[in-house]
VOVEXZA-375238 format. One line per 5 residues: number of its first residue (from 1); their letters; for each residue y, x, z of C-alpha. Coordinates in steps of 0.25 Angstrom, whole numbers, plus 5000, padded with zeros to 4 digits. Each point is the difference from the previous one (the first is absolute). Layout:
<sites>
NUM = A = Y,X,Z | ... .
</sites>
This chain:
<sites>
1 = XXXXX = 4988,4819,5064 | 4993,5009,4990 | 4998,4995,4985 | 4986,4995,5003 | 4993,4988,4989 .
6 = XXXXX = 4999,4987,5003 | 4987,4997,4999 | 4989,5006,5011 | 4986,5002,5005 | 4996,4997,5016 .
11 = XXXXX = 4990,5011,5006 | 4995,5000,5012 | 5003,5012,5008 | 4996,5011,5003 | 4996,5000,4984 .
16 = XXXXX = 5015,4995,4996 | 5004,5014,5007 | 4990,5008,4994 | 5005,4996,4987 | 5015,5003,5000 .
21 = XXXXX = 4996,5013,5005 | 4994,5003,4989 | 4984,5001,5007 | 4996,4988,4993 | 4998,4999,4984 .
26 = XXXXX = 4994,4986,5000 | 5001,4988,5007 | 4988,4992,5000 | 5000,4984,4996 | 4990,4990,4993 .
31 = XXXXX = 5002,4998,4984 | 5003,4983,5006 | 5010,5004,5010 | 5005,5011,4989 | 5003,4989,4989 .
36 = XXXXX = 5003,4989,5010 | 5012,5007,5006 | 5004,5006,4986 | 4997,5013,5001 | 5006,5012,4989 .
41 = XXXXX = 5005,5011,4998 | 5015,5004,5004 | 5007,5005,5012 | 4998,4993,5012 | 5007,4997,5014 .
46 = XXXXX = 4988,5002,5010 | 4999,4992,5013 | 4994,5004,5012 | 4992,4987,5004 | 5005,4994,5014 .
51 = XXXXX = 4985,4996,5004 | 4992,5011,5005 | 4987,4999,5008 | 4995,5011,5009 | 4986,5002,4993 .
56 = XXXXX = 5008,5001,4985 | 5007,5011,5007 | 4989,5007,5006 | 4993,4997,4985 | 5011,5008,4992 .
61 = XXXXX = 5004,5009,5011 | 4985,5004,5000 | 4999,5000,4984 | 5014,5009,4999 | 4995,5011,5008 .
66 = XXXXX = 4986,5000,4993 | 5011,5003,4988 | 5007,5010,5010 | 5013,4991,5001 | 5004,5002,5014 .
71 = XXXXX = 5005,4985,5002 | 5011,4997,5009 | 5000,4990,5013 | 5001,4986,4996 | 5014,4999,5009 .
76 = XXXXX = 5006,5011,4990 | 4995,4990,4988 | 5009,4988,4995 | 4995,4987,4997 | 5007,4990,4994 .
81 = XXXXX = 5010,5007,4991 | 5001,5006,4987 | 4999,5016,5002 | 5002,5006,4987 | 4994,4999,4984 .
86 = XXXXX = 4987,5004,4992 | 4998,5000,4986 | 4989,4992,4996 | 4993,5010,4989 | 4987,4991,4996 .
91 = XXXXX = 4990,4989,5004 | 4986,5007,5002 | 4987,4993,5003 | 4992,5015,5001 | 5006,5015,5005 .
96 = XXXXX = 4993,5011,5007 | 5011,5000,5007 | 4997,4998,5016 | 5009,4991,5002 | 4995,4992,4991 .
101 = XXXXX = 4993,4989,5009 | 5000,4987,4992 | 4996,4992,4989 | 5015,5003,4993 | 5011,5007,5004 .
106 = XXXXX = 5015,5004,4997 | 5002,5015,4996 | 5013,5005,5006 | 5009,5012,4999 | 5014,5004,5004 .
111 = XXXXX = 5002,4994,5013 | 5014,5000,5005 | 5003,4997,5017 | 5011,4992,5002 | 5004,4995,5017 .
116 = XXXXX = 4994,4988,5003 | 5007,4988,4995 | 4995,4987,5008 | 4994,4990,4990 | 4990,4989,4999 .
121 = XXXXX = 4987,5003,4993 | 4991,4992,4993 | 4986,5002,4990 | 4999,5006,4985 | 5016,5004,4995 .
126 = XXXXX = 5010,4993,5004 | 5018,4999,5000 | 5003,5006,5013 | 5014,5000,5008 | 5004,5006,5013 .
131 = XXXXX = 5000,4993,5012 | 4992,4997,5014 | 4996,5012,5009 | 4989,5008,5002 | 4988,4996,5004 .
136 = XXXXX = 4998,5003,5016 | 4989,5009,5004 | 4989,4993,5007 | 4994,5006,5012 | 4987,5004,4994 .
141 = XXXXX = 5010,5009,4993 | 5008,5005,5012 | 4987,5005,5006 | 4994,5007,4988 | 4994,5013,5003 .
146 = XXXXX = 5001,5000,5013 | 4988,5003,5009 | 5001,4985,5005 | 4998,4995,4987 | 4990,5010,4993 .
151 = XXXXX = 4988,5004,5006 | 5001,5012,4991 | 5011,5006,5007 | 4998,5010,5010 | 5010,4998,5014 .
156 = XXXXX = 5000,5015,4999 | 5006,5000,4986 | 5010,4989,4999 | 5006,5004,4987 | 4988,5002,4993 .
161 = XXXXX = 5000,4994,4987 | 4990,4989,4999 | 4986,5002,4996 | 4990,4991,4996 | 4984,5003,5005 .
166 = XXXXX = 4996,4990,4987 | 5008,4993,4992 | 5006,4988,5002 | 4996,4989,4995 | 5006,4995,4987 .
171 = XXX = 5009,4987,5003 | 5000,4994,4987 | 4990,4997,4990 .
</sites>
């Protein structure tokens, strides 16, 4: 097991990804959920979140594009393991920065990829440690891009890459 810290963030996927690949500088929370799960500043362990529902998906895989980040299919993203490390650089409440969506937010740099370790999540920072298994895709994942499940898609062009004719509405306020 690599030399990863102790204490972690959960993220929802595909935001969790886009972060350790180094596409995502800030990860969006509220001031309350920022000081209730004692937030700062330090090297992190970064868990993919195993909850995932298909509109949040079709949300941030919509918002990655607009940012060109060609996200991957939700079967090719774990949930419900720690997947590498951030540094948490700073707490914002204002950027210019696009990704910055939220009333405050965690600056991040140097993100380091690590294989997927199975571990339970939970909210704000909190003492991981290995153990479970990944959580199972569900079957709205298992159909994702395909003609059958996207209107967008044409038959004709099967590995099309999803397109979007507005976009989709936010899941979360």
């Amino acid at each position: 097991m690599p030399n990863l810290p102790s204490i972690a963030l959960s993220v929802r996927q595909p935001s969790a990804w886009a972060i350790i690949a180094g596409h995502k500088p800030i990860e969006n929370r509220t001031l309350g959920s920022i000081r209730a799960g004692r937030m700062g500043l330090g090297r992190i362990a970064l868990h993919a979140a195993a909850g995932l529902k298909e509109e949040e998906f079709r949300y941030l895989y919509w918002r990655l594009d607009k940012h060109g980040v060609q996200c991957p299919h939700p079967l090719d993203l774990p949930r419900g393991a720690i997947i590498g490390s951030v540094e948490v650089t700073g707490i914002i409440t204002e950027s210019n920065s696009e990704w910055f969506g939220g009333a405050a937010g965690l600056t991040l740099k140097d993100p380091e990829p690590c294989d997927p370790i199975p571990a339970a999540g939970a909210l704000g920072y909190f003492e991981w440690s290995p153990g479970g298994t990944l959580a199972p895709p569900t079957r709205w994942m298992q159909k994702w891009g395909s003609a059958a499940a996207d209107s967008q898609i044409d038959d004709l062009f099967p590995d099309a890459p999803v397109a979007f004719a507005k976009p989709p509405r936010k899941p979360w306020t």
